[in-house]
SEMAR-209800 format. One record per residue (C-alpha): y negated, z, x negated; residue number from 1; residue in three letters. Coordinates in steps of 0.2 Angstrom, whole numbers. Layout:
residues N
+-------+-------+-------+-----+------+
!     v !     w !     u ! pos ! code !
+-------+-------+-------+-----+------+
!     Y !     Z !     X ! NUM !  ALA !
...
+-------+-------+-------+-----+------+
***
This chain:
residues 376
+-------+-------+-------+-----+------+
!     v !     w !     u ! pos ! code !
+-------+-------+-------+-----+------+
!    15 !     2 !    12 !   1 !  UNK !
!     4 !    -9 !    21 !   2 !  UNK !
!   -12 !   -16 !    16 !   3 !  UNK !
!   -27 !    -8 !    24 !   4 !  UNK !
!   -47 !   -12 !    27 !   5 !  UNK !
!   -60 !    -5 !    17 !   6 !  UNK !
!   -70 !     4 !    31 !   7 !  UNK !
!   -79 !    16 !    20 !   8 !  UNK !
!   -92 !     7 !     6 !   9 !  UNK !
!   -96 !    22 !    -6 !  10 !  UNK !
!   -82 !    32 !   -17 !  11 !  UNK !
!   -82 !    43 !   -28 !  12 !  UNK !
!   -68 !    33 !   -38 !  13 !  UNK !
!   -62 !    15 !   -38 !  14 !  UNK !
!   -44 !    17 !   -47 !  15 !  UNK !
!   -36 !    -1 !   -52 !  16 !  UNK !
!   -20 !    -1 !   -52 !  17 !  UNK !
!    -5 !    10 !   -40 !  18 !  UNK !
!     6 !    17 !   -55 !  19 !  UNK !
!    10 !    30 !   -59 !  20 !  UNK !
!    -5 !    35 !   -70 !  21 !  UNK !
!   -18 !    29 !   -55 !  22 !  UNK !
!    -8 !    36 !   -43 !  23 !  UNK !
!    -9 !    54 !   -51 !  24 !  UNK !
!   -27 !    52 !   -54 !  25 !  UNK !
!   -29 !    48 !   -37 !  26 !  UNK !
!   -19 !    63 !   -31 !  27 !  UNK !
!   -29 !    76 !   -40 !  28 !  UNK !
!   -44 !    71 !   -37 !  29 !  UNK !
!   -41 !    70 !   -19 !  30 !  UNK !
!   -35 !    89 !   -20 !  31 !  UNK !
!   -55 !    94 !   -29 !  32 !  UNK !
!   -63 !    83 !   -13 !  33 !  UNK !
!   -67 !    66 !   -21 !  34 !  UNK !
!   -65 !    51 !   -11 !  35 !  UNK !
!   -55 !    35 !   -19 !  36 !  UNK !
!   -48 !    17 !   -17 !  37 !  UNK !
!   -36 !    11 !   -26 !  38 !  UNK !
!   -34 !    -7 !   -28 !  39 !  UNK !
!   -18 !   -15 !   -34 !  40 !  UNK !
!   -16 !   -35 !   -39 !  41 !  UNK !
!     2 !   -33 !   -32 !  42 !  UNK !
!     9 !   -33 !   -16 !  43 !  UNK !
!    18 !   -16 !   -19 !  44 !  UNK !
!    12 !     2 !   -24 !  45 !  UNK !
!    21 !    10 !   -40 !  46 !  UNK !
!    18 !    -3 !   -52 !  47 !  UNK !
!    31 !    -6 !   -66 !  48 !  UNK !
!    44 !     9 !   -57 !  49 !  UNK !
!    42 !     1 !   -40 !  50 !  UNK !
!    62 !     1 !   -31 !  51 !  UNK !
!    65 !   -11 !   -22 !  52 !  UNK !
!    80 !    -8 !    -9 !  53 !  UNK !
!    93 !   -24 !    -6 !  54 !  UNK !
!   112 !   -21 !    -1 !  55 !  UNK !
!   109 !    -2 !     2 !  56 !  UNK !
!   105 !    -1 !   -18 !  57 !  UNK !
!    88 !     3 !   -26 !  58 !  UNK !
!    83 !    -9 !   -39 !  59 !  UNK !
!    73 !    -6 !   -51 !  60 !  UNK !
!    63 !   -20 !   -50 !  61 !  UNK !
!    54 !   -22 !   -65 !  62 !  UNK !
!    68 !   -14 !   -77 !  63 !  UNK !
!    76 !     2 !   -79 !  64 !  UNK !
!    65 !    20 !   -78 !  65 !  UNK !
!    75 !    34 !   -82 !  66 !  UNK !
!    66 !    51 !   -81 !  67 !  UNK !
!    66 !    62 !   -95 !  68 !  UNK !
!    53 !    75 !  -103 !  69 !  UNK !
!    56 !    93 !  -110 !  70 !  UNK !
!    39 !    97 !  -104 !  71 !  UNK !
!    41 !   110 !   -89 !  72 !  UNK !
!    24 !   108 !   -80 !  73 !  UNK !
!    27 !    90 !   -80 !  74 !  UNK !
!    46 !    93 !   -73 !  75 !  UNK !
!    37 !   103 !   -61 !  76 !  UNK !
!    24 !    93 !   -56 !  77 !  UNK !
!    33 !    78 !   -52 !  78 !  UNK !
!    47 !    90 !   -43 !  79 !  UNK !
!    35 !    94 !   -31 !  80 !  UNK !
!    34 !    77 !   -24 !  81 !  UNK !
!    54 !    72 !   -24 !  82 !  UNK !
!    70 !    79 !   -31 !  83 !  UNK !
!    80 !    73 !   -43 !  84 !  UNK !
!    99 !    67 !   -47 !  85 !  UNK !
!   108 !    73 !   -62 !  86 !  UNK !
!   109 !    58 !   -70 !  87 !  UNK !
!   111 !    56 !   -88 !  88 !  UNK !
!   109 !    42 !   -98 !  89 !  UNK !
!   123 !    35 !  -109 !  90 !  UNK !
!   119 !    18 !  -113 !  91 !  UNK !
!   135 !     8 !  -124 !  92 !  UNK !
!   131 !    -7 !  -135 !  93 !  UNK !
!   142 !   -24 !  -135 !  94 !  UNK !
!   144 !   -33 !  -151 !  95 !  UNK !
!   154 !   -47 !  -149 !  96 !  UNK !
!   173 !   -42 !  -144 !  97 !  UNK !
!   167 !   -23 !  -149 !  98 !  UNK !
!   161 !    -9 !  -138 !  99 !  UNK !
!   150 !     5 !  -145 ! 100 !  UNK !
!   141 !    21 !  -138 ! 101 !  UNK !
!   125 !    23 !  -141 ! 102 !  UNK !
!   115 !    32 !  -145 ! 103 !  UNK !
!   122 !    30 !  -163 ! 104 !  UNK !
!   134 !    46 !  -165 ! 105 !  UNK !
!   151 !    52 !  -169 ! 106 !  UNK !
!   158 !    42 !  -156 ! 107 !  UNK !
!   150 !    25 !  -163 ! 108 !  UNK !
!   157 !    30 !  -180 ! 109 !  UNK !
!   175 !    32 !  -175 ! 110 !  UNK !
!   174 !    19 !  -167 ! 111 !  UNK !
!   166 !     7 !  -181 ! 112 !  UNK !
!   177 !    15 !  -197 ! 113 !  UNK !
!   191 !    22 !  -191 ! 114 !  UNK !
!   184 !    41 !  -194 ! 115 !  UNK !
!   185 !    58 !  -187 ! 116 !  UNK !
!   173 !    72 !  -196 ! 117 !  UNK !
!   155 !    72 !  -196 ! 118 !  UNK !
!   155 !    75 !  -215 ! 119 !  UNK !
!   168 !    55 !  -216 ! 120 !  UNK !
!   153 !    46 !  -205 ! 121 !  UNK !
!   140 !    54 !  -218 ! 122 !  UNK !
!   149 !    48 !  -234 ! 123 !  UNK !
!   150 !    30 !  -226 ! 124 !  UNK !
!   135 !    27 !  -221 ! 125 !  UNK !
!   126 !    36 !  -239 ! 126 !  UNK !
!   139 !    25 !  -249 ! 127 !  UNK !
!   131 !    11 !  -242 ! 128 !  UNK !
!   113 !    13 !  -243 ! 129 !  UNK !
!   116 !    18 !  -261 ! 130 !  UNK !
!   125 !     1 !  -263 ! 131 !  UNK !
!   110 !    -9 !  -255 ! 132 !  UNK !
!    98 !     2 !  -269 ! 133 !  UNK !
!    82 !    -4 !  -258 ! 134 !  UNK !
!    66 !     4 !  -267 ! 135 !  UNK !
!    51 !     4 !  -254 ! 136 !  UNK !
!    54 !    -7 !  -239 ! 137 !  UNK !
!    46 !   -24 !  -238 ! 138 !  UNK !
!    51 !   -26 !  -219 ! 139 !  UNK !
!    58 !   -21 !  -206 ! 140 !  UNK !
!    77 !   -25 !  -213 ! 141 !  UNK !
!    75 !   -15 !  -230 ! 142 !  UNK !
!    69 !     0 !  -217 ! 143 !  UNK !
!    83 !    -2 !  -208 ! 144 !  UNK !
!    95 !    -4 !  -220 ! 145 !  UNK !
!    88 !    11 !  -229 ! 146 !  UNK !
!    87 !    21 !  -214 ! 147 !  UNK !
!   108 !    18 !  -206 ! 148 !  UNK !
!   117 !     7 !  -216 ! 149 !  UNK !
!   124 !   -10 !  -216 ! 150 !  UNK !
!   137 !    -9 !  -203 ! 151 !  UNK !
!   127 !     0 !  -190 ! 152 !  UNK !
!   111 !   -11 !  -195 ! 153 !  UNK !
!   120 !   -26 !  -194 ! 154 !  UNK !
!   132 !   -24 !  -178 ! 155 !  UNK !
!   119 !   -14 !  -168 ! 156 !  UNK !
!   102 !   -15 !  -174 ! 157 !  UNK !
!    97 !   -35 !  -181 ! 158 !  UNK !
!   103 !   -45 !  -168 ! 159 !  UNK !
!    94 !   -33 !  -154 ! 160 !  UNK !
!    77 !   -30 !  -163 ! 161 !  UNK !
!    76 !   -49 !  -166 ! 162 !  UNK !
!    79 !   -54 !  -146 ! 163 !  UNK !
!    67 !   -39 !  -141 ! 164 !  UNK !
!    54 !   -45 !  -153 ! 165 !  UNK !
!    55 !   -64 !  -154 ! 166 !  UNK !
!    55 !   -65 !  -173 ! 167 !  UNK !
!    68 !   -62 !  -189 ! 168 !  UNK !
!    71 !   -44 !  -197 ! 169 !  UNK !
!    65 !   -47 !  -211 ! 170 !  UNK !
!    47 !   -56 !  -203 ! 171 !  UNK !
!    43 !   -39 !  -194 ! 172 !  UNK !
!    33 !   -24 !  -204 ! 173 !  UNK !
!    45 !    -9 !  -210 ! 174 !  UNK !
!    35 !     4 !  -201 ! 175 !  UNK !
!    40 !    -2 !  -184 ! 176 !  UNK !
!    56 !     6 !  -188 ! 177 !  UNK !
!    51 !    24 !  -194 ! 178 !  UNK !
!    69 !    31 !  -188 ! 179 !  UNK !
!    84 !    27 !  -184 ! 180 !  UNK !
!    91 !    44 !  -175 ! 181 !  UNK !
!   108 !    46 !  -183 ! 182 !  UNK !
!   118 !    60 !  -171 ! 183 !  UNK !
!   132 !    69 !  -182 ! 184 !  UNK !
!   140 !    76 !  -164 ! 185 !  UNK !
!   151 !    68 !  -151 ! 186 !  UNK !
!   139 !    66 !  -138 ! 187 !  UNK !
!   132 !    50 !  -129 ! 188 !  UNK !
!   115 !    56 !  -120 ! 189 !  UNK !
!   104 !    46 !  -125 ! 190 !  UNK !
!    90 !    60 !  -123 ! 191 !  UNK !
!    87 !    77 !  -130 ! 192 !  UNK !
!    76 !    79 !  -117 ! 193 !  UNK !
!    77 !    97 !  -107 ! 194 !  UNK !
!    76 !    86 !   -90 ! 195 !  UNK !
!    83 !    72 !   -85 ! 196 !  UNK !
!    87 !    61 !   -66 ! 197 !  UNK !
!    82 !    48 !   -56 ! 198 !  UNK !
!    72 !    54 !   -40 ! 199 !  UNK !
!    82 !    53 !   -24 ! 200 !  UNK !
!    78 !    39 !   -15 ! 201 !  UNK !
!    69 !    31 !   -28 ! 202 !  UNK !
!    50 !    32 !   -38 ! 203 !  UNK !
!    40 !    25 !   -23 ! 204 !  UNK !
!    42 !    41 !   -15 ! 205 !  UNK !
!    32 !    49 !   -28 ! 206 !  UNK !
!    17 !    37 !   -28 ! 207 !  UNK !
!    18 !    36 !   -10 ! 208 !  UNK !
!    15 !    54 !    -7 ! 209 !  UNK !
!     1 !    54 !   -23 ! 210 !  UNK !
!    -9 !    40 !   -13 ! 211 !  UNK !
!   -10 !    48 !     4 ! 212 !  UNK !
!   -26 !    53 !     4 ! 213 !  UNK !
!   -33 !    36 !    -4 ! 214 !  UNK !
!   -37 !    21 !     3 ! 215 !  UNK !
!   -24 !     7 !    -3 ! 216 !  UNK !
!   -30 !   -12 !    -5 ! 217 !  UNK !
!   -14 !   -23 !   -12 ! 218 !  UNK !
!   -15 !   -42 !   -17 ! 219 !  UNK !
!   -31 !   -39 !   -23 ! 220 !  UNK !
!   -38 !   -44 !   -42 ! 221 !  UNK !
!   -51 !   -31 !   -50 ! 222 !  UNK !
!   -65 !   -45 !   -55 ! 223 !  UNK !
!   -65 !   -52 !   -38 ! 224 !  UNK !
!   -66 !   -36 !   -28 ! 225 !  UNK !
!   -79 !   -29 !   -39 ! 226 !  UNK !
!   -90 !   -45 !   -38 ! 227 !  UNK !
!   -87 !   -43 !   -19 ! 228 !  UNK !
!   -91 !   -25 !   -20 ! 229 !  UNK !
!  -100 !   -19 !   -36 ! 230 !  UNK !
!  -107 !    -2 !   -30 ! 231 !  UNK !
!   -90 !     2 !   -21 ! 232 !  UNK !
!   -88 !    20 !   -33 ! 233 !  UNK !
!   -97 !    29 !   -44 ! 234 !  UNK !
!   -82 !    28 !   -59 ! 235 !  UNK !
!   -71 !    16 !   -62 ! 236 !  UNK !
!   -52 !    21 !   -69 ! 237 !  UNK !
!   -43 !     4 !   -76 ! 238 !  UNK !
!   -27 !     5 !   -79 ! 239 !  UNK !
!   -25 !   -13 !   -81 ! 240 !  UNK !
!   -28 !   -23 !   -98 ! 241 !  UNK !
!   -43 !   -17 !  -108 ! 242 !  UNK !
!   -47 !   -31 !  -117 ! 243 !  UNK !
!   -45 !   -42 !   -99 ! 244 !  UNK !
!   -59 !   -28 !   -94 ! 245 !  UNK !
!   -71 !   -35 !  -106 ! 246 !  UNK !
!   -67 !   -54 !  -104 ! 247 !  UNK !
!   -59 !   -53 !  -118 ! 248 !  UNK !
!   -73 !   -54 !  -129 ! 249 !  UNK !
!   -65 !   -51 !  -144 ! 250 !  UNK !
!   -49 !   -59 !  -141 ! 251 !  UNK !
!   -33 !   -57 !  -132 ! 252 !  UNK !
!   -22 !   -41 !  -137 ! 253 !  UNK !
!    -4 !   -45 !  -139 ! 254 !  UNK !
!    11 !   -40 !  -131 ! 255 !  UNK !
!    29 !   -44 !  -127 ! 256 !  UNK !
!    36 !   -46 !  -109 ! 257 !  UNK !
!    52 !   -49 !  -100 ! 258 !  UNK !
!    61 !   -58 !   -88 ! 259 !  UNK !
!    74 !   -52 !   -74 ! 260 !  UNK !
!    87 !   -64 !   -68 ! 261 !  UNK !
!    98 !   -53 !   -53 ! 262 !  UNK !
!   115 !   -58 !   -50 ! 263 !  UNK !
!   125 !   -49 !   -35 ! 264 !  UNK !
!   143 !   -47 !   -34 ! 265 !  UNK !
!   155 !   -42 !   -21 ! 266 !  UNK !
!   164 !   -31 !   -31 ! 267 !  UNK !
!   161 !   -12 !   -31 ! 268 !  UNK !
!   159 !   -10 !   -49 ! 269 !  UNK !
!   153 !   -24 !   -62 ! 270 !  UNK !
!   152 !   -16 !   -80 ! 271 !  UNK !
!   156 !     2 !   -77 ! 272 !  UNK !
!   139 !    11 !   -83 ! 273 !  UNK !
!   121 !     9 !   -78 ! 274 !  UNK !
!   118 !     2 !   -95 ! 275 !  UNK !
!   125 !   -11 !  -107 ! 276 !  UNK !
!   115 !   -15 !  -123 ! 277 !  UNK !
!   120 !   -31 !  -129 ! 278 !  UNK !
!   116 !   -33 !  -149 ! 279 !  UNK !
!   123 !   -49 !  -155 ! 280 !  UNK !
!   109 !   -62 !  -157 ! 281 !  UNK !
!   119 !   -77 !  -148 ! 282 !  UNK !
!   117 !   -67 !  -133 ! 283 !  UNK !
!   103 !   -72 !  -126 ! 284 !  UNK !
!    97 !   -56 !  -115 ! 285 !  UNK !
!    97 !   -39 !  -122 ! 286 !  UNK !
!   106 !   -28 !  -109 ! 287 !  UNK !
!   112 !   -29 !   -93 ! 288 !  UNK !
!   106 !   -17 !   -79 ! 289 !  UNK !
!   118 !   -12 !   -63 ! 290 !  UNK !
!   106 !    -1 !   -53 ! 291 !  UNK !
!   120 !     5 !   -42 ! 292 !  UNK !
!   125 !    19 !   -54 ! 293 !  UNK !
!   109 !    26 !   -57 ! 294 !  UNK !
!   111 !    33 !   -39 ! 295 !  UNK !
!   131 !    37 !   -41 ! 296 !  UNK !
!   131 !    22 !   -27 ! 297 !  UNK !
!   146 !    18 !   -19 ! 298 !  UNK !
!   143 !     0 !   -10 ! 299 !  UNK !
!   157 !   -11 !    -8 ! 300 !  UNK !
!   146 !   -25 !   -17 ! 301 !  UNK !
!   133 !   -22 !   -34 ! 302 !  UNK !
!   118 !   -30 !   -41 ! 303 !  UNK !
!   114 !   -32 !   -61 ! 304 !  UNK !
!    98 !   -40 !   -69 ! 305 !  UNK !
!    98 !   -48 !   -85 ! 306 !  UNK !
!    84 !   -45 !   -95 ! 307 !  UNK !
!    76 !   -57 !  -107 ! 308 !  UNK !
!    65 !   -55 !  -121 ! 309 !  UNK !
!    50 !   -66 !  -119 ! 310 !  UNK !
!    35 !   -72 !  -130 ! 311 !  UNK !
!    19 !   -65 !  -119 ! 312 !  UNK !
!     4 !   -76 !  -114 ! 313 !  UNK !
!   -10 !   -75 !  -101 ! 314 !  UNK !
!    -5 !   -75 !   -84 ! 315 !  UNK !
!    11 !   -67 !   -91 ! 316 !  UNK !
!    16 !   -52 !   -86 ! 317 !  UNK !
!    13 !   -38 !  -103 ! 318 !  UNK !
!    24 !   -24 !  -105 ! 319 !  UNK !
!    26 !   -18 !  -122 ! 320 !  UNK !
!    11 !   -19 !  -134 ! 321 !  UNK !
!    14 !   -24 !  -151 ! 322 !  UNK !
!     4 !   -10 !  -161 ! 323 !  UNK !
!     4 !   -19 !  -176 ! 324 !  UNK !
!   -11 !   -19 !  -190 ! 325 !  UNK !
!   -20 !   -34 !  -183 ! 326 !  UNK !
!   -19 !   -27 !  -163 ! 327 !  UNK !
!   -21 !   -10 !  -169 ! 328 !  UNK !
!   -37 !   -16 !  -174 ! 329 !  UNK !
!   -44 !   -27 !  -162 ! 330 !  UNK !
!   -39 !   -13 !  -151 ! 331 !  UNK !
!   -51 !    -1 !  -157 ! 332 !  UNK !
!   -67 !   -12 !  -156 ! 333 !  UNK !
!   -62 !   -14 !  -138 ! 334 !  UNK !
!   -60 !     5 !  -136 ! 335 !  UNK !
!   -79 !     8 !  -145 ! 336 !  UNK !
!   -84 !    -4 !  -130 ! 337 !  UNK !
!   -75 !     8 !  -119 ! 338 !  UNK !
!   -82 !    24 !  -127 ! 339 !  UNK !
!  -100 !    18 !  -123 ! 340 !  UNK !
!   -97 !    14 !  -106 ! 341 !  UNK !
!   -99 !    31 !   -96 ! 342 !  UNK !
!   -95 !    24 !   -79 ! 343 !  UNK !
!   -78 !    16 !   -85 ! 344 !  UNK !
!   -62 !    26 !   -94 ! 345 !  UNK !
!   -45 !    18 !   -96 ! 346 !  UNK !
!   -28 !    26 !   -93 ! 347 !  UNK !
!   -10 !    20 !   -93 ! 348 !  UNK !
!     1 !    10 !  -107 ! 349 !  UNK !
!   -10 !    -7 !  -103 ! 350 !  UNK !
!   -30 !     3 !  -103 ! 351 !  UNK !
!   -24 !    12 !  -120 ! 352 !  UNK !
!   -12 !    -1 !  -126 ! 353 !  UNK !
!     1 !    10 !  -131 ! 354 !  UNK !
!    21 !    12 !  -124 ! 355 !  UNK !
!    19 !    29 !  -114 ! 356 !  UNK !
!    38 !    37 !  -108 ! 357 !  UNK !
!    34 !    40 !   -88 ! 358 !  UNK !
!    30 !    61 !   -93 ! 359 !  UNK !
!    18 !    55 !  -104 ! 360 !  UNK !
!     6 !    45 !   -93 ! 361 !  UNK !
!     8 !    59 !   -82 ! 362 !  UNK !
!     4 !    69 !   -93 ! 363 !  UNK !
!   -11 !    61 !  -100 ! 364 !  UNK !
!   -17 !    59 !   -84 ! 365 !  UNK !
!   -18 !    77 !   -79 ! 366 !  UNK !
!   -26 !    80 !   -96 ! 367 !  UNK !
!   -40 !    67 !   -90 ! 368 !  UNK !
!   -43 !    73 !   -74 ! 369 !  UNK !
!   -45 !    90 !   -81 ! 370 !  UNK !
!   -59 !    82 !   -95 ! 371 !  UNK !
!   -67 !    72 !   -80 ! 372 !  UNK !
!   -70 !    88 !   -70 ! 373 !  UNK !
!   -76 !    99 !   -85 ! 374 !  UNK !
!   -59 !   109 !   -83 ! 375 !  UNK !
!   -49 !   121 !   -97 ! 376 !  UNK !
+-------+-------+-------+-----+------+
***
């Protein structure tokens, strides 16, 4: 989508941000007559779920987005601007020489101790936690090890947690870990969820449809285009950073990000499965992505992106927030700035500093437009 000119200097709404959660504001409050602009600080619309196509395959440029939600309205609602493949996600997990499905179910057990029976996998795994004999958990370890086991904790769990969050087991709270879903059945989605797909063609059909009847600025920082243009709207909807909102006044919130290395390959098939976890902590990157089979693609060549774990920092791109007692607090003195502030609410996983599944920002931000607009 090209960049276009501001021509028009009033709005009802100034939107920051093209994802998923601005670009379904945006939407309906086009459909009750409001005017909006939505800036974006990227080159591209659709923020973390943008595709971009290379080789005749979609890729998911800033990680994997699988679809999923078992609430109907929002299946409906996103139906309405794209269909959906039948794709379902079975991740498997390598551990050194060993291949396992995830998530953790009778498949992984069979594999791991030589078993058959639901009722064999459940004597193994209570016979060890009543060996470890771990009272209330100190960290995230004793959680663990109390919640699965040692075999599945060690070989699937440790050596993944650490890479994805930078620091030893046994460093990071228990209550990060408040399950660990053990599945008694022989079954590999990864999902319970009623509905599940990838949209045909790819997300940026469904934010490109959501913005038509915005105006769309791209490569353009909020704090700049605001000092340029301070009565632009009457509201402001963030979607970026709160606590960069407020200049960080109070501090910086802290996140973790990740980094994607591509490697293309002329071969039609490189690991066999959209998704390969891997969970040893020698490895250095925690899964490997080949985007090709999230559309049942059939090129002659494939594309996989690493992803790496990485410590965040300013001028680093934040993608999971680390909700932990001190954030959690320095959050919510940033959101009793926000509360006070009647021309400014803040929506999407970086404005509420919390990891939303795609359904969830959606829905969130049809629950906000219906509050904005006084509606039941």
């Amino acid at each position: 989508m090209m960049k276009k000119r501001v021509r028009q200097m009033k709005f009802d709404y100034l939107i920051v941000g093209a994802g998923l959660y601005g670009a379904t504001f945006a939407y309906e409050a086009g459909k009750r007559g409001k005017e909006c602009i939505v800036i974006d600080k990227r080159d591209h619309i659709a923020g973390n779920i943008y595709c971009k196509e290379e080789e005749g395959i979609l890729i998911h440029r800033y990680g994997a987005h699988i679809f999923h939600t078992s609430d109907e309205e929002v299946w409906k609602y996103v139906n309405q601007f794209v269909s959906f493949n039948n794709f379902v996600n079975s991740p498997v997990a390598v551990y050194k020489d060993e291949l396992y499905n995830l998530p953790f179910n009778m498949n992984t057990f069979s594999k791991m101790w030589g078993i058959r029976t639901p009722a064999e996998a459940k004597a193994v795994i209570a016979k060890q936690i009543e060996e470890l004999d771990i009272g209330e958990p100190k960290n995230l370890e004793e959680q663990a090890l109390k919640l699965v086991g040692r075999d599945v904790y060690e070989k699937l769990v440790k050596g993944y947690t650490e890479k994805q969050w930078g620091r030893k087991c046994t460093e990071l709270p228990a209550f990060i870990i408040r399950r660990l879903p053990l599945r008694f059945i022989y079954d590999n989605n990864y999902f319970r969820d009623k509905y599940q797909g990838i949209p045909i063609g790819g997300y940026n059909i469904i934010i490109e449809k959501m913005l038509e009847g915005a105006l769309i600025v791209l490569n353009t920082e909020f704090k700049d285009f605001i000092k340029r243009n301070p009565d632009i709207a009457d509201k402001i909807i963030y979607t970026g950073p709160i606590d960069e909102y407020y200049n960080f006044c109070y501090g910086n919130l802290e996140y973790r990000s990740v980094r994607f290395e591509d490697e293309h390959y002329d071969t039609d098939n490189f690991q066999g499965n959209a998704v390969v976890n891997y969970t040893e902590a020698e490895v250095p990157y925690t899964r490997i992505i080949e985007h090709k089979h999230f559309a049942f693609g059939n090129q002659p060549t494939t594309i996989i992106s690493k992803e790496y774990p990485s410590e965040w920092k300013p001028g680093v791109e934040p993608y999971y927030p680390i909700n932990d007692e001190k954030n959690t607090r320095l959050f919510k003195k940033y959101q009793a700035l926000a509360d006070k502030d009647p021309h400014v609410f803040f929506g999407g996983r970086l404005g509420n500093y919390r990891y939303y599944d795609m359904d969830k920002v959606i829905a969130q931000a049809l629950a906000d437009v219906k509050k904005e607009f006084h509606e039941n």
